[in-house]
C-alpha positions in Angstrom: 35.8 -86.2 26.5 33.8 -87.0 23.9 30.5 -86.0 25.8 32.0 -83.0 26.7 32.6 -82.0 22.9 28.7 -83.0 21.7 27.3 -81.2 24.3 29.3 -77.9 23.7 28.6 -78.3 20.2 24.9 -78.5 21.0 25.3 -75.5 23.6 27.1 -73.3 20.5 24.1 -74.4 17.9 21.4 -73.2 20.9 23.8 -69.7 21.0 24.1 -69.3 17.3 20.3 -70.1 16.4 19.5 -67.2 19.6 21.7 -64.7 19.1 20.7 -64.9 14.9 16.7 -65.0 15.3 15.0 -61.5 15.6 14.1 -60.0 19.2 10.7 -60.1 20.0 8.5 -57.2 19.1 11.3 -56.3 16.6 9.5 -54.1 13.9 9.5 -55.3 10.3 12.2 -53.4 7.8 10.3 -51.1 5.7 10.3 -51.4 2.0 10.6 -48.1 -0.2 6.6 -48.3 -2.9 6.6 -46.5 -5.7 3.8 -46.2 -7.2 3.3 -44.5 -10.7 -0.1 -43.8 -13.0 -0.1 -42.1 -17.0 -2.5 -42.5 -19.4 -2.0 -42.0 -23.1 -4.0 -39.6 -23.9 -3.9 -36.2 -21.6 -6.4 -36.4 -18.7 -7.4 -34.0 -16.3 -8.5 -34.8 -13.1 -8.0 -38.7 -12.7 -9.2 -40.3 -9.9 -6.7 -42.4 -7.9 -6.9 -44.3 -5.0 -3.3 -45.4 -3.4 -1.9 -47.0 0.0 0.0 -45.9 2.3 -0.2 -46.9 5.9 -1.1 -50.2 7.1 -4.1 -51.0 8.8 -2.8 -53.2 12.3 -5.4 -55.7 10.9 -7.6 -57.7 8.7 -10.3 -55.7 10.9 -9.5 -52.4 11.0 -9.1 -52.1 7.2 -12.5 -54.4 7.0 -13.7 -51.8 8.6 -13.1 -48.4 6.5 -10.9 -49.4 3.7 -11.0 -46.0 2.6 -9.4 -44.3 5.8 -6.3 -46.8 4.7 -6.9 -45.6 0.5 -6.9 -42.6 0.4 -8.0 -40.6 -3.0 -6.2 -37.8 -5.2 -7.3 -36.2 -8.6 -4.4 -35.7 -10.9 -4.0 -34.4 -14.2 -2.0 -37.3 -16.2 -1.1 -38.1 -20.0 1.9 -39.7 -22.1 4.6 -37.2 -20.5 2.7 -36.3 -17.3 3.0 -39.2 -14.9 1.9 -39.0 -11.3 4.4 -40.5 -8.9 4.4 -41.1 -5.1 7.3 -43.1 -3.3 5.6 -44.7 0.2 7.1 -46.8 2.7 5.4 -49.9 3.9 6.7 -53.0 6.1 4.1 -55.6 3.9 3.9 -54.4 0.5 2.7 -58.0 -0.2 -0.1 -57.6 1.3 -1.1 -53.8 1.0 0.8 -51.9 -1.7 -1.8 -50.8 -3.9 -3.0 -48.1 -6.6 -5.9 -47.7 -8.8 -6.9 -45.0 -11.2 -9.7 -44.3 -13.4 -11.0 -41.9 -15.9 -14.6 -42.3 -14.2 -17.1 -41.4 -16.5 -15.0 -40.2 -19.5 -16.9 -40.2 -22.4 -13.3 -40.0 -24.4 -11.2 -43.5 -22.4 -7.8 -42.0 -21.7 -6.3 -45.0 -21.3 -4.5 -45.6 -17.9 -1.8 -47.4 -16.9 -0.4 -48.3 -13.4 3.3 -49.0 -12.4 4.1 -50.7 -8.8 7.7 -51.4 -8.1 8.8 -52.2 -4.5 12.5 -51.8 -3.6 13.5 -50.3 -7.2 11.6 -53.5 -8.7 8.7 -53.6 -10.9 6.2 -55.7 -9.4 3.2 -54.9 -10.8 1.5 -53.0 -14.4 -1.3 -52.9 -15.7 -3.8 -50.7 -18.0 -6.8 -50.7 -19.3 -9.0 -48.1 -21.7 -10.6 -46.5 -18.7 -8.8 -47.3 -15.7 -6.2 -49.6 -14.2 -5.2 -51.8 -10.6 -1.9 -52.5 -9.6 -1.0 -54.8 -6.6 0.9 -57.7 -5.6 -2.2 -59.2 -3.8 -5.7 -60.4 -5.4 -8.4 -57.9 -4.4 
C-alpha cells in the first residue's frame, strides 16, 4: 500500500509540473513600451531613433540595426512631449529610444522616459541629447 501511495504521488508531481510548464512554441506575452522624449527648451525637429519590432536574432539586427530603429523628427519642449506606446515580448533586451538635438548650436536639453508595463524603467537627459534602455548598448 505504501508503494502504491509514493508512486501516485510521484505520477501527480510528473502531471502537475506538465500540465503547468508552457507548450512548446508558445509565444512570449507581450509587454505594453512607452517611450517618451521633451527637452527643456522648445526644439524643432529632434531627431529620434526608437524600437519597435524585434529582430528574430542577434544576426539580423547585427546586420541593419537601423531597419529594427527606425528614425522620426519631432518638434519637442517643456509642454510638448513626444510619446509612442509599442509592444514588445523582450523589452529587456530591445526597448530603446534615443534623441538628439544634432548639431544645435543652442543645446535644448533632452530627456528620455522608458516605462514598460506602466513602470518607469529607464530616464535619462543630457544637454544635447539622451538614451534610454534597459540593456547596455
Amino acid at each position: 500500500m505504501r508503494l502504491v501511495r509514493m508512486c501516485s504521488a510521484v505520477a501527480l508531481a510528473a502531471v502537475c509540473v506538465a500540465g503547468s510548464s508552457a507548450p512548446a512554441g508558445a509565444e512570449e506575452p507581450l509587454h505594453q513600451v512607452t517611450y517618451s522624449v521633451f527637452s527643456e527648451l522648445p526644439f524643432r525637429a529632434a531627431d529620434i531613433y526608437y524600437r519597435d519590432t524585434e529582430p528574430a536574432n542577434w544576426s539580423d539586427y547585427s546586420h541593419d540595426p537601423y531597419v529594427f530603429s527606425p528614425k522620426v523628427e519631432a518638434d519637442i519642449g517643456p509642454t510638448k512631449k513626444w510619446v509612442l506606446n509599442v509592444q514588445l515580448a523582450n523589452p529587456d533586451e530591445w526597448a530603446m529610444v534615443a534623441a538628439t538635438s544634432g548639431l544645435s548650436p543652442t543645446p535644448p536639453n533632452v530627456h528620455c522616459v522608458l516605462a514598460v508595463d506602466g513602470v518607469v524603467v529607464a530616464e535619462n537627459s543630457g544637454p544635447k541629447g539622451a538614451l534610454c534602455s534597459l540593456r547596455h548598448w
